[in-house]
N, C-alpha and C positions, 0 to 999 in steps of 0.2 A: 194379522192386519190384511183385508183388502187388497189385491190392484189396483193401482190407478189407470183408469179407464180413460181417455182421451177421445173427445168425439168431434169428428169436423162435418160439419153441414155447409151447403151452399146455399149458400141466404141470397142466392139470385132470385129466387121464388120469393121472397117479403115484397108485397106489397109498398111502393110511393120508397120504395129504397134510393137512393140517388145513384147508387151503384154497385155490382156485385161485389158481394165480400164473402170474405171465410168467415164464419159462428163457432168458436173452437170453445166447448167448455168440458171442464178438468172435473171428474168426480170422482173418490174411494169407492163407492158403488152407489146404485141404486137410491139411495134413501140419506146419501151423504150433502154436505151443501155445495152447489157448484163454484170454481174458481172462476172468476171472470174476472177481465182486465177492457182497458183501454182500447176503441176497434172491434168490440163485441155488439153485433145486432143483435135484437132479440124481437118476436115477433111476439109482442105483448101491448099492453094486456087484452088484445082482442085481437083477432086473424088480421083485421085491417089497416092497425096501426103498427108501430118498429118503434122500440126506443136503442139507441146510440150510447154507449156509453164514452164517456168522455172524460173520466178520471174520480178510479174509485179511494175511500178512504184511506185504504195502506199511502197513498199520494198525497192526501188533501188533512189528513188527521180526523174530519171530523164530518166527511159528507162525500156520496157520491154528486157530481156533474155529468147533466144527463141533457142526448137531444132526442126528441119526440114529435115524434110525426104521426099525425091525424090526417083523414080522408075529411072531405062536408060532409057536416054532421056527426061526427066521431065524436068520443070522447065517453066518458063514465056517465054524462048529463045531470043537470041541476036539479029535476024533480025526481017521485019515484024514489025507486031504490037505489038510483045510480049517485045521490050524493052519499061520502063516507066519512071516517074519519081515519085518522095516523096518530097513535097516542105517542110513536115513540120519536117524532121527527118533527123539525118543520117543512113545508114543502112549499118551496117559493117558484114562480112560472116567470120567463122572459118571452114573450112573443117575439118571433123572427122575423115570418112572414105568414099570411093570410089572418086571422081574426077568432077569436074566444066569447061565448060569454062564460064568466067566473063565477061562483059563489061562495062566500065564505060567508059562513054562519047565516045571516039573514038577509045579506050584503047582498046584491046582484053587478058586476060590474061588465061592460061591454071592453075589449085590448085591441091592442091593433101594434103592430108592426112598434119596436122600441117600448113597450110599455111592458105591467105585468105586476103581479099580484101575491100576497103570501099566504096562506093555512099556517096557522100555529098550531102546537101538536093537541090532540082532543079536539078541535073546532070542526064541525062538518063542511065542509066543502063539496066541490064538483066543477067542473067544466062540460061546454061541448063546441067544438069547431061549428063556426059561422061562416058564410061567406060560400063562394063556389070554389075557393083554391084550398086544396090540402091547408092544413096547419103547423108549422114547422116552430117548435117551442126549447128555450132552454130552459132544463130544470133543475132545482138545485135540492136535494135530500140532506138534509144536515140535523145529526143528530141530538138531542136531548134528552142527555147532560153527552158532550161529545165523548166520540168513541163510538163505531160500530160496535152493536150486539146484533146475532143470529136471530133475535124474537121479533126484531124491529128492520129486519135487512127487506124490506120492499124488492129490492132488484133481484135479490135470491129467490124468492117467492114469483116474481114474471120471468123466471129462467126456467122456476120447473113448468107454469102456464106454455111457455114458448116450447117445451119439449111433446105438452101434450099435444099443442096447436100440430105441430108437425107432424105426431102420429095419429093424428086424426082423433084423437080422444078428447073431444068436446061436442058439447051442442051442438045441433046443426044448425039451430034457429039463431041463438045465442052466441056461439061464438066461444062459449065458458066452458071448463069442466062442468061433467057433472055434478048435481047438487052435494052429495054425498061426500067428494072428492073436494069439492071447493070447499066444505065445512071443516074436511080434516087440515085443506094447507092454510085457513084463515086461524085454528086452533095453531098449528106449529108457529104462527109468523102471529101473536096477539098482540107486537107494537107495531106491527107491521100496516095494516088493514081491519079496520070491523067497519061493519052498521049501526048506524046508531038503531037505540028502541027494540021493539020487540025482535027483529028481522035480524038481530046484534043475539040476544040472547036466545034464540032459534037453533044459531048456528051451535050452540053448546049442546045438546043431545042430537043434533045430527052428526056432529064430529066422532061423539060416543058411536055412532049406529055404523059412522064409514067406516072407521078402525075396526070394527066389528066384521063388515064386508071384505075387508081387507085393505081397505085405502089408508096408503097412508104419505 
């Protein structure tokens, strides 16, 4: 079996952080899934956003509690490629402070401060921060049928993004792993993340071609 590896980063470097913290996450090796707890920053899912975690399922039984912070204009966005789906979750948003627009499904909704919105699991969604102020959102992962599974751990998935973010192994334009890279962790995590449509079944022979390169 493994060592267990213990990694600590200084997440003074996250961007819109409210204040420096330790990023301690626990892996078997390389390619195992990371432990994370309560107190954990992670600089995902883009270099300019940080989600918070705020209590994972071992806690909750059936969903992490999550806070997430966006720059203006952040977010995945509602056109394009940036709306997605979560087959194996629902993902509900509480606005803190500054402003959102939502989509779900065909829905466009405008949030503001105490409001907020749900994705049921399959429904395409997306967001993007509005307004000139950061966007400071609670969010709630809760899974369906409850009980975390590995296929569907979202936060497991922006913890290995937040590791590449830090070694600098992402686009420069984008922000993302490489294409190649992003196809093999959206194949390991498939309740986790897809696209819908063709850009969804895409990712199916580019996953084969990373694993191939070596990504995994």
């Amino acid at each position: 079996m493994p060592a267990i590896t213990e990694l600590h980063r200084e997440q003074s470097a996250a961007p819109h952080a409210s204040s420096p913290r330790s990023l301690v996450v626990i892996m078997e090796d390389e390619h195992s899934e990371p432990i994370l707890g309560p107190g954990t920053v992670l600089i995902a899912p883009h270099p300019t956003e940080t989600v918070e975690i705020l209590a994972t399922p071992q806690q909750t039984t059936d969903r992490y509690r999550l806070r997430l912070t966006t720059p203006p204009g952040g977010g995945p966005g509602i056109r394009g490629l940036g709306p997605h789906v979560h087959p194996g979750f629902i993902e509900r948003f509480r606005c803190v402070s500054g402003a959102m627009t939502m989509r779900v499904g065909s829905k466009l909704q405008d949030i503001g401060p105490g409001e907020g919105a749900e994705a049921p699991p399959g429904v395409i969604h997306g967001f993007s921060s509005k307004g000139e102020e950061p966007l400071v959102a609670e969010v709630e992962i809760i899974f369906t049928p409850p009980g975390p599974r590995p296929e569907a751990d979202l936060v497991a998935f922006w913890a290995i993004v937040d590791g590449l973010i830090r070694r600098g192994d992402v686009n420069a334009k984008t922000g993302m792993p490489p294409l190649l890279h992003l196809a093999v962790l959206v194949d390991r995590f498939p309740e986790a993340f897809r696209q819908p449509g063709v850009a969804g079944w895409l990712m199916i022979p580019l996953a084969m071609l990373g694993r191939i390169r070596g990504y995994r």
